[in-house]
C-alpha positions in Angstrom: 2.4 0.2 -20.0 -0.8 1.8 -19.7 -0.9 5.3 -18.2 -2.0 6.5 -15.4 -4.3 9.8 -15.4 -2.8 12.6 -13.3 -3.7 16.2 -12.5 -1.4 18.7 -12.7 -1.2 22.3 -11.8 1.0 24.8 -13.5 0.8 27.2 -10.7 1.6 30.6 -10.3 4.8 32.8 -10.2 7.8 30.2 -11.4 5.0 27.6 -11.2 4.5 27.1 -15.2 8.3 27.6 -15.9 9.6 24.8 -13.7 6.4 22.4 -14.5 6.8 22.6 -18.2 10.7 21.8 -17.5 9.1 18.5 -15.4 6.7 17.4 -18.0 9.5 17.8 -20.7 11.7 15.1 -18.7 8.7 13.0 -18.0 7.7 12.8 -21.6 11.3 11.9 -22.9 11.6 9.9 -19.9 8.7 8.0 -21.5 6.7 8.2 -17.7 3.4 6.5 -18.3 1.4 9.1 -17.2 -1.8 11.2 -18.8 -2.2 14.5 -17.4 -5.1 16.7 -17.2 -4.4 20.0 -16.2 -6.9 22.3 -14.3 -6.6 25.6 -13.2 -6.2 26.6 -9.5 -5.0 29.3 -7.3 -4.4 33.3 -7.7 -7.0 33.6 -11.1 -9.4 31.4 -9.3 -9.4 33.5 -6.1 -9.9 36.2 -8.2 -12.6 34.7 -9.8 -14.3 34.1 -6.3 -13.4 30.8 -5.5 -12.1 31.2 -1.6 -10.1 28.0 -1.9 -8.5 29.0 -4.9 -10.2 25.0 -6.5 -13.1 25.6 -8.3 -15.7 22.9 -8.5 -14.1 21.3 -12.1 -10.8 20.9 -10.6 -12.2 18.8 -7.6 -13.7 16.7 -9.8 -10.2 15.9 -11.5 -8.6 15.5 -8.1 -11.2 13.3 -6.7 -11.1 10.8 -9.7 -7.1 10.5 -10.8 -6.2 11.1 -6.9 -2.7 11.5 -8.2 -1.7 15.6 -8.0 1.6 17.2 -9.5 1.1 20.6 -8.8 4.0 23.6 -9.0 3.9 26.2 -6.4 0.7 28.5 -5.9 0.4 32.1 -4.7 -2.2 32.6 -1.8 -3.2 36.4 -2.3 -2.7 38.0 1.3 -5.1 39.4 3.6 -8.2 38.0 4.6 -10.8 35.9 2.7 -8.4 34.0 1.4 -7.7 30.4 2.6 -4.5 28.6 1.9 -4.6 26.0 -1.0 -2.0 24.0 0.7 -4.1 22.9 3.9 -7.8 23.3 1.6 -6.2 20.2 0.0 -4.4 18.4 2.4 -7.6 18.5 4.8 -9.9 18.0 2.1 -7.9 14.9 0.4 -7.1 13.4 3.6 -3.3 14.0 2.8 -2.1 13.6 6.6 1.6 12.6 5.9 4.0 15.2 4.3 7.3 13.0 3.4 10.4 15.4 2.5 13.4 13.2 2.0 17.0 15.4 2.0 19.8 14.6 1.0 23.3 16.5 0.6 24.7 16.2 -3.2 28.4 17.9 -2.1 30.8 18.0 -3.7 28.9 19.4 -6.8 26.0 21.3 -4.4 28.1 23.2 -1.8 27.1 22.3 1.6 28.4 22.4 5.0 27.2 18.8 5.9 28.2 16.1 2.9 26.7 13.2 4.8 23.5 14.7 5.7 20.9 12.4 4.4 17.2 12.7 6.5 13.7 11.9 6.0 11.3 14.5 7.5 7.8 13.3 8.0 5.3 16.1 9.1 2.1 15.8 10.2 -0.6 17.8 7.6 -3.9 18.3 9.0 -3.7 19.2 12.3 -1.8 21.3 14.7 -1.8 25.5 14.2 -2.8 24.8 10.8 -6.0 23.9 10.7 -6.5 28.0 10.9 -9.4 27.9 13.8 -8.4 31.9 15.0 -10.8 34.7 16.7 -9.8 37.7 18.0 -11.6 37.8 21.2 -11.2 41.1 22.8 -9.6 44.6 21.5 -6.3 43.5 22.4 -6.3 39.6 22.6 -6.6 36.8 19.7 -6.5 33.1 19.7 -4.9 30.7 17.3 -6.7 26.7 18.4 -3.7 24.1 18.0 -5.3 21.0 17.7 -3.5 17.3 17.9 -5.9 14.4 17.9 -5.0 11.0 18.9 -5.8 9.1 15.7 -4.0 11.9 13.4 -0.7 11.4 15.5 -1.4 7.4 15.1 -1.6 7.7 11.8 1.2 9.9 10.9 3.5 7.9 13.3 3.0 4.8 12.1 3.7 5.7 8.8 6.8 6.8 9.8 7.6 4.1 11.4 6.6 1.7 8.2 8.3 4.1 5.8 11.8 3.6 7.9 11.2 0.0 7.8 10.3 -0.5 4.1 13.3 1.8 3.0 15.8 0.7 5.4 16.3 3.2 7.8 17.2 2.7 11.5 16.5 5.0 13.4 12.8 7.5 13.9 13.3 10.6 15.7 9.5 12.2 17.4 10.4 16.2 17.9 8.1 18.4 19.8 7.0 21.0 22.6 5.8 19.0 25.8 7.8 20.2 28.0 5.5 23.3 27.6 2.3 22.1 25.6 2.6 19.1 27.9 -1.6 18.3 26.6 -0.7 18.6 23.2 2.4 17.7 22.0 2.1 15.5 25.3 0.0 13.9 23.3 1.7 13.0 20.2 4.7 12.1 22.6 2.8 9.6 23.9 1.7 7.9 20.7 5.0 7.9 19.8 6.0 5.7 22.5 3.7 3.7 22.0 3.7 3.1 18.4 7.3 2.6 18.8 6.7 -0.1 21.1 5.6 -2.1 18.0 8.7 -1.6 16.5 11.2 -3.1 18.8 14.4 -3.4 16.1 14.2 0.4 15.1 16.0 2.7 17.1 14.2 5.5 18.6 14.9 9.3 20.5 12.9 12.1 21.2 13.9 15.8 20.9 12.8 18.9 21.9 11.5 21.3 19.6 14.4 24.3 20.2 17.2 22.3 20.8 16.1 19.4 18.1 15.8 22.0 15.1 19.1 23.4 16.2 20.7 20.1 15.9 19.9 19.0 12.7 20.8 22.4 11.8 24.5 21.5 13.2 24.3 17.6 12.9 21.9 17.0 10.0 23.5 13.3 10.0 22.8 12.2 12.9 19.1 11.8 12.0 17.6 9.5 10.0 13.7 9.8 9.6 12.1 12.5 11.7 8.3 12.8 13.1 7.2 16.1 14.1 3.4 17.7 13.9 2.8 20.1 11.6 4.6 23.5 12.3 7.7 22.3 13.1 8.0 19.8 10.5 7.3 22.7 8.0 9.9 24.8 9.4 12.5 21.7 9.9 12.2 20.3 6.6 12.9 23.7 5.2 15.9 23.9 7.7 17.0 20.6 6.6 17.0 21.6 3.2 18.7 24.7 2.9 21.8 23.4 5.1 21.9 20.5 1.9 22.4 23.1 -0.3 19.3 24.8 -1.7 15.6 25.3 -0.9 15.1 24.7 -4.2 16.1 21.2 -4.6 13.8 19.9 -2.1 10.5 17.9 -3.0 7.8 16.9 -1.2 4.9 13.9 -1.4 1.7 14.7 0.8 0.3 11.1 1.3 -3.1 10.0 2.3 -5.2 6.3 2.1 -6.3 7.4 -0.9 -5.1 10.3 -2.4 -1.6 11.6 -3.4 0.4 14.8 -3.9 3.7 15.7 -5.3 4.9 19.3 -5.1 8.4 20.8 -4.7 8.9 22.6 -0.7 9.8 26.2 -2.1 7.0 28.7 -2.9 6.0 30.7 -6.2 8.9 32.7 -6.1 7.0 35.5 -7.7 9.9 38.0 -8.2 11.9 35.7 -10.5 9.1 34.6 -12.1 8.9 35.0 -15.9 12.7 35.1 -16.2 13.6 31.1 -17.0 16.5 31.5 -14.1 13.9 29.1 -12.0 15.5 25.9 -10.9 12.8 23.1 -11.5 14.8 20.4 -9.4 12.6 20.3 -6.4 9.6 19.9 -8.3 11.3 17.3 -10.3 12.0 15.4 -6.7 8.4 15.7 -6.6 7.5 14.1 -9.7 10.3 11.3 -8.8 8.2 10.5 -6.1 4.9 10.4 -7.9 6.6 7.9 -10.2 7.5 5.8 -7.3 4.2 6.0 -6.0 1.9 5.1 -9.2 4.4 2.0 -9.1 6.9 3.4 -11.8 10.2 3.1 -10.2 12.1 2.3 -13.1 11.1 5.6 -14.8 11.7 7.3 -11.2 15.0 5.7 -11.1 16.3 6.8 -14.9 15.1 10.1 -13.9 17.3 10.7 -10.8 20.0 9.0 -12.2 20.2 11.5 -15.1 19.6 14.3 -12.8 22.5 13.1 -10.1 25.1 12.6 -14.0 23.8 16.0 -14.5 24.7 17.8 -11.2 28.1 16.1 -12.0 28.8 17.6 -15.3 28.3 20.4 -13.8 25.2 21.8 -15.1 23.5 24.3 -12.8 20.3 26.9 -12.5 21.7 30.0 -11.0 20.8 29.6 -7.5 23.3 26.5 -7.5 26.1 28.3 -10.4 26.2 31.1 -7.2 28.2 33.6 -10.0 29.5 31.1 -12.1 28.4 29.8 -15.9 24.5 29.1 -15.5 21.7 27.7 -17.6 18.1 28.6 -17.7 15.2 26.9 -16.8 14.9 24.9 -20.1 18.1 24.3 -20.7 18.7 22.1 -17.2 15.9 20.4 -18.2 17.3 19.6 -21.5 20.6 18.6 -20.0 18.7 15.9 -17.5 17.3 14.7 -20.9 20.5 14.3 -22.5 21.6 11.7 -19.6 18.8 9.5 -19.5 19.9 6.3 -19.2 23.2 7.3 -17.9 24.5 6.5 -14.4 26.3 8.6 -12.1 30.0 8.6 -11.0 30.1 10.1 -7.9 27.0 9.7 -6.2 25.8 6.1 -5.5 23.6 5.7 -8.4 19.3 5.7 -7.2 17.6 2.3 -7.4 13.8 2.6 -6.6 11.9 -0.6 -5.9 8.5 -1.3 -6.7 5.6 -3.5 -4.2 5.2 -2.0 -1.1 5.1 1.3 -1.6 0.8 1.0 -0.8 1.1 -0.8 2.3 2.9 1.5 3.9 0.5 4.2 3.1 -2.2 2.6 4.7 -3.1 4.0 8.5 -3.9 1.9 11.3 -6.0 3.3 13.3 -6.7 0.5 16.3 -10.3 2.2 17.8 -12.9 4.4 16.5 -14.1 7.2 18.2 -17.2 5.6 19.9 -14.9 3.0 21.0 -12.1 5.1 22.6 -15.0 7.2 24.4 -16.3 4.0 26.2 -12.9 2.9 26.6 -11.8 5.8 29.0 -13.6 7.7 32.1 -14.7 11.2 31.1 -15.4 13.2 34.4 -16.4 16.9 34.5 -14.4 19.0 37.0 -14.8 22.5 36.4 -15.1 25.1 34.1 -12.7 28.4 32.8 -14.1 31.2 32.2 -13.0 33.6 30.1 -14.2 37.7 30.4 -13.6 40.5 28.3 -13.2 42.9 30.9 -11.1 46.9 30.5 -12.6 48.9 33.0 -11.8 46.9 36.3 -9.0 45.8 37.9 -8.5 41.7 38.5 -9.1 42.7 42.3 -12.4 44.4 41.4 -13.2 41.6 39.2 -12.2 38.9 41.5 -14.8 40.5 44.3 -17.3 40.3 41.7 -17.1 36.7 41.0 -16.1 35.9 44.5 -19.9 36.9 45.2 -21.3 34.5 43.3 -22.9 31.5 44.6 -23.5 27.9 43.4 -21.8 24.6 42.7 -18.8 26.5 41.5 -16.8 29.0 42.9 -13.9 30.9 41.6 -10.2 29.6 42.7 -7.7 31.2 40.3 -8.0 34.4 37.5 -5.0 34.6 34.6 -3.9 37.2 32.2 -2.0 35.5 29.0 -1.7 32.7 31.3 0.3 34.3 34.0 -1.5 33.8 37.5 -3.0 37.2 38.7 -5.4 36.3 41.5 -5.1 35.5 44.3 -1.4 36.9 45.0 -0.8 38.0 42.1 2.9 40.3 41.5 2.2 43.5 40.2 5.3 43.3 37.8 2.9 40.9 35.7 1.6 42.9 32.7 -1.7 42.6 31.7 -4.5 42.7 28.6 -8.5 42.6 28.7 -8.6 39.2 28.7 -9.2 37.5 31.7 -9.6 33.5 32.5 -11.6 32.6 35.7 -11.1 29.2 37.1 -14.4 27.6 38.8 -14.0 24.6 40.6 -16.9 22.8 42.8 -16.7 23.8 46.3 -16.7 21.3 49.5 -19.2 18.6 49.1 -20.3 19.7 45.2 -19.3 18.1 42.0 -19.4 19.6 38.3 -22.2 19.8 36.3 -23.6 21.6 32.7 -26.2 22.9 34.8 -24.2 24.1 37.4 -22.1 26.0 34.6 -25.1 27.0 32.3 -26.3 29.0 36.3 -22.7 30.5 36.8 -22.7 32.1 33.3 -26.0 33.7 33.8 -25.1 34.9 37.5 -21.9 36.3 35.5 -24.2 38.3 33.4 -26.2 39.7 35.9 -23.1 40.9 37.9 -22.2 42.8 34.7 -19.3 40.7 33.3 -19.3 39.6 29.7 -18.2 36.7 29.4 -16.8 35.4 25.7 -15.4 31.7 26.0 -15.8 29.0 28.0 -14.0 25.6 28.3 -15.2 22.7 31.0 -12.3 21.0 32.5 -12.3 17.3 32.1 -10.2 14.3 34.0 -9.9 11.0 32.1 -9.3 7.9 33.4 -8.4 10.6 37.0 -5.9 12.7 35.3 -6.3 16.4 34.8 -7.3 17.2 30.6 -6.2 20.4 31.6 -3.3 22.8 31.9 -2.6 23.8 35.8 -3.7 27.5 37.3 -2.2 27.7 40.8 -3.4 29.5 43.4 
């Protein structure tokens, strides 16, 4: 077979430890791969490269579009942006797959049955990192969902529990309080699912839907959330299985691929050979199965379930008893290649359609869904930075002003403050003014570009501003009451 070029980084902390274990199996294994290795994170933020990839590394990952990477340490504090989302954004990787399953009796585990698929969205959401801090006291982290990322993550959770057999797609967010933007990836939901009448569907909220699979890992099958909760679920999910570090993870785009275990560099074990280099194994298994290798992937897992079975264990699994190091498991899964397990139903990947299903759908472009829907300016929110005043001395300022637009509602940390505000509500210097079109006047740019210039001259500064928009009559907006 002729091999596929991949690129691989070693990593930092544990990273090198638990990748040479990987590449040992994959060699004996006889994986038709070719790596190149290149050298990313905490040396190449230290040698001035913000994203921790310098340019020779992109060119690698742009041309193989395969990644194995072990776990990379983002230096804290600022001027430093995580690796992680730099190449997930940047490689288009928008669906993070993180299968779990429970491997009791040998891994102990509260929930033996527990086998999940968590599919997270990877580019949007909190961590796309937009944050300013706005006044003294006040910053802002932007959570952005878009329509065509939630499409395209939901679909392919949809297609992945069709092409492996699953039943069942649970969506899990926020709407009953971000009702705009996990609204929003509700609402795909339903209607992607409507395209999948034979697959069963639920929807859960974020709290209560964490706490379950927590409690009841096996009542879920494959799970859709955006990107924060997914990170923190799939983590969840695969602790309560056993062990952090058995999970792996496959970050999935159209055209680029890659294949990482869930845990981090693990920095103070690092050095020692106690790592366990299963979850980054999972990884690779997954990276086999995806270059269309699935006999290899299967041989793999197979000799890692015999070994689990023997009872062969890293530390964080022997909890106190007999251990092995780093190496040595990795010697042991050699050992068993081409042995089947006994008491775990033995791993059978299939090749073919593995490429479909990573394919989006996206059913309009941008210019398409603008034309599509009416787009009608209704007002504007203002927001002041403002620590000498009170919100009644502001509100007589603004209440002054004349124009199109004229001020209906002031909030503080989005608790309504004026008019009738209580005085229980505490408050910052950060103030949001409401201006809506008074009786016979509509909305307009110019209308708001005037208002922000009469807030000036009243001696307000003024530091954001966001026009509120209907579409298709509904409200874009969140509510301010009066």
């Amino acid at each position: 077979m002729k091999k596929t070029p991949i690129t691989v980084a070693r990593g930092d902390g544990i990273g090198p430890e638990i990748m040479d274990a990987v590449l040992h199996i994959l060699e004996k294994a006889e994986a038709a791969v070719e790596p190149e290795f290149i050298e990313i994170g905490k040396d190449a933020y230290l040698e001035g490269w913000s994203t921790g990839v310098p340019d020779s590394a992109w060119e690698s990952l742009l041309r193989t579009k395969v990644f194995l990477k072990a776990p990379i340490t983002t230096p804290q504090g600022g001027g430093y942006k995580s690796l992680n989302v730099t190449i997930r954004s940047s490689l288009g990787l928008y669906a993070n797959i993180r299968p779990t399953l429970s491997y009791a009796p040998h891994v102990k585990t509260n929930h033996p049955d527990m086998d999940l698929v968590i599919i997270r969205e990877n580019e949007e959401d909190l961590y796309t990192g937009i944050e300013y801090q706005q006044t003294p006291e006040v910053v802002q982290s932007l959570k952005i969902i878009t329509r065509p990322g939630s499409e395209r993550l939901i679909r392919h959770a949809f297609e992945y529990a069709k092409e492996h057999n699953r039943s069942k797609v649970t969506c899990v967010t926020k709407d009953n309080i971000m009702k705009r933007t996990d609204g929003l990836f509700h609402q795909v939901f339903n209607e992607i699912a409507e395209e999948y009448k034979d697959m069963e569907t639920d929807h859960w909220i974020v709290d209560i839907g964490l706490a379950k699979i927590a409690d009841s890992p096996e009542q879920f099958d494959v799970v859709v959330m955006p990107n924060l909760y997914g990170d923190i679920g799939s983590d969840i999910a695969s602790q309560i299985s056993g062990s952090v570090g058995l999970g792996g993870s496959a970050n999935i785009g159209d055209e680029n691929a890659m294949f990482e275990a869930i845990h981090g560099s693990a920095p103070d074990i690092a050095g020692q050979g106690i790592a366990n280099p299963s979850g980054l194994l999972h990884g690779a298994i997954q990276m086999l199965v995806h270059i269309n290798q699935p006999e290899t992937a299967s041989l793999i897992h197979n000799a890692w379930f015999k070994t689990l079975e023997d009872g062969v264990y890293t530390g964080d699994i022997a909890k106190g008893s007999a251990s092995v190091s780093t190496l040595e498991f990795a010697e042991a899964v050699v050992e068993r290649l081409g042995q089947k397990p006994d008491t775990f139903e033995p791993m059978v990947y299939e090749t073919g359609s593995r490429k479909k299903a990573n394919t989006s759908t996206v059913a309009l472009n941008a210019e398409e869904r603008a034309s599509s829907v009416e787009r009608r300016l209704e007002g504007t929110d203002v927001f002041l930075f403002e620590n000498r005043r009170s919100v009644d001395q502001i509100a007589e300022i603004l209440e002054k002003l004349t124009g199109e637009l004229r001020l209906t509602v002031i909030t503080n940390r989005g608790a309504n403050v004026y008019p009738k505000g209580a005085a229980e509500i505490f408050t910052t210097d950060h103030w949001r003014c409401r201006f809506m079109p008074g009786a016979d006047q509509t909305a307009s740019h110019e209308g708001i570009q005037e208002l922000l210039e009469k807030i000036k001259e009243a001696g307000l500064e003024w530091i954001q501003v966001e026009n509120l928009y209907s579409f298709d009559g509904e409200p874009g907006y969140s509510e301010a009451k009066k």
